[in-house]
ZAMI-256716 format. One record per residue (C-alpha): x, y, z. Coordinates in steps of 0.001 Angstrom, whole numbers, padded with zeros to 6 digits, always signed. Example, Ala and Ser with C-alpha at 12.3 -4.5 7.8 and 13.67 -1.06 7.14 Angstrom:
ZAMI-256716
+012300-004500+007800;+013670-001060+007140;
This chain:
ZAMI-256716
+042021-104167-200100;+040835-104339-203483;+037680-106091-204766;+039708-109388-205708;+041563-109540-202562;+037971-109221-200363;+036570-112166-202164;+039772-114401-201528;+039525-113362-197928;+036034-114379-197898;+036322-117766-199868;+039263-118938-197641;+036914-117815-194502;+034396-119982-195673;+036835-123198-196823;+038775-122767-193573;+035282-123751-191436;+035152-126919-192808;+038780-127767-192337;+040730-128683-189580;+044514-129449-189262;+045588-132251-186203;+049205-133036-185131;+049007-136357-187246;+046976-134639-190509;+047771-131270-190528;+046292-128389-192576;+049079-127586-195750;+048093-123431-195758;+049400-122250-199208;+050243-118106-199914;+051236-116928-203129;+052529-113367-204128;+053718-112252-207384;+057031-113054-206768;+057212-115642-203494;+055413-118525-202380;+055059-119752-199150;+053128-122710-196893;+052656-123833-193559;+051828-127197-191808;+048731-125795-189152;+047935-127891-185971;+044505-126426-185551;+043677-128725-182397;+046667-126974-180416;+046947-123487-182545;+050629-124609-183648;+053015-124406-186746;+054076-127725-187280;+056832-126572-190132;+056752-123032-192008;+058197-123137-195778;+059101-119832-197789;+060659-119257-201440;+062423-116765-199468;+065018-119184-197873;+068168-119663-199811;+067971-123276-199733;+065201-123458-201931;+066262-120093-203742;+069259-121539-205398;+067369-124295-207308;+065541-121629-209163;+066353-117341-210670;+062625-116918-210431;+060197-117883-207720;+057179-116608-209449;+056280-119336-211823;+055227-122724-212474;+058642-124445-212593;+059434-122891-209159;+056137-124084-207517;+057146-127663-208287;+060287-127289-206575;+059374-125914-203896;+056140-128816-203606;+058947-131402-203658;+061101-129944-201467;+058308-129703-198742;+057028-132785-199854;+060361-134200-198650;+060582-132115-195197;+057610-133383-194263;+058179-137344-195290;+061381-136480-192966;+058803-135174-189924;+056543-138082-190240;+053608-136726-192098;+052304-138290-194813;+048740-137192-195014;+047880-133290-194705;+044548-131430-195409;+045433-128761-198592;+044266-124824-197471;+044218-123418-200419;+043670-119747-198749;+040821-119112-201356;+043663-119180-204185;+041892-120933-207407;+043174-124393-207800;+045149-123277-210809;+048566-122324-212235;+051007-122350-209805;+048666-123639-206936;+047622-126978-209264;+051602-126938-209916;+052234-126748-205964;+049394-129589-205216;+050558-132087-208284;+054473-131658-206447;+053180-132261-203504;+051116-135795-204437;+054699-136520-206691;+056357-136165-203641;+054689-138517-201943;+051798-136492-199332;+048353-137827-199854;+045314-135487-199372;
């Protein structure tokens, strides 16, 4: 792991402490690669996925030729946005994973309140 890497670990150790995801206001975990994003709804009362959300599904591929930009990160926000209006959540707790709120994780978050999810 390189120097950057070891401080996100560390700040999304520290963020995580204060955070905790329940079956009605679950914790939104976001990932990003160079290429991908992905998120999932945490239950951190019962140690559960609630719903797991990838750029890798073909779904959400289609709308977009590159996944590893701005424009994609809003899709994919709404999209999830939408999934989890469908599930019955409309409040979650947003884990950033240390990630700086900016670029495609503001992108992602702005979706996400467009969409509907309040946090």
């Amino acid at each position: 792991m390189n120097k950057k890497e070891e401080a996100r670990v560390k700040r999304h150790k520290s963020i995580k402490l204060r955070m905790t995801g329940t079956p009605e206001k679950p914790r939104l975990v976001v990932r990003r690669s160079l290429k991908h994003f992905s998120a999932q709804a945490v239950d951190d009362t019962q140690n559960k996925t609630i719903l797991s959300f990838s750029t890798y599904d073909k779904a959400i591929r289609a709308k977009f030729t590159s996944s590893g930009n701005i424009k994609a990160a809003q899709v994919f926000g709404e999209s999830i946005a939408q999934k989890l209006k469908e599930k019955g959540i409309n409040k979650i707790i947003f884990d950033r994973a240390g990630f700086l709120y900016h670029g495609r994780i503001k992108a992602f978050a702005d979706a996400l309140r467009k969409g509907g999810l309040e946090f």
